[in-house]
N, C-alpha and C positions, 0 to 999 in steps of 0.2 A: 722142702723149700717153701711150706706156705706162707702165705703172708709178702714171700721177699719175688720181686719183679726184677728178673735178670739184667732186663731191657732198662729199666727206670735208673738200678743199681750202676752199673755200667757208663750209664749216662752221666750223671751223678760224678762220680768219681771224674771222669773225665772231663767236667766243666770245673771240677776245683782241681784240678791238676796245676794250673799255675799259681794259685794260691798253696801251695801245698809247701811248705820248708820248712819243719823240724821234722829230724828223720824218722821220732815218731809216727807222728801222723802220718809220712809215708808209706812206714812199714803198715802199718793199719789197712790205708788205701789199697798195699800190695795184697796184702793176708787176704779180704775180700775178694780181689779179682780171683786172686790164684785158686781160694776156695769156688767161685762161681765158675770159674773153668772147668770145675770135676764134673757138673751138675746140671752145665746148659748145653741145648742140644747144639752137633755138630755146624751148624750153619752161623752162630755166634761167635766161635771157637778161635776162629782166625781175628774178628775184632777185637778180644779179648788176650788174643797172644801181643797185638799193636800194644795195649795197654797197659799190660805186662813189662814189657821191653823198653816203653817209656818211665814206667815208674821206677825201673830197676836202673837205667841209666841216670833217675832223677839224685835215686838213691845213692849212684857213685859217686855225685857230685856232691852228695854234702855230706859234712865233715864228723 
């Protein structure tokens, strides 16, 4: 993971979450968290499943 900032990455993602709608790009924003879920330590873990679970509901709503 050099280079990539858990914290930064995370952030990031979740300030364009409401800009986020083609499900593209969703899935993109998804694929990142999901992979920095495997890789950041346990104390991250739970704000990371938040963001998760937002994108994944983002994801059912569109089409």
């Amino acid at each position: 993971m050099k280079g990539v900032n858990p914290y930064v990455s995370m952030e990031e993602i979740a300030m364009k979450l409401p800009q986020l709608q083609s499900r593209d790009d969703i899935e993109k924003a998804l694929d990142e968290v999901e992979y920095l879920f495997e890789v950041i330590p346990p104390e991250l873990q739970d704000n990371a499943e938040k963001l998760i679970s937002l994108l994944r509901d983002k994801l059912s709503k569109t089409a």
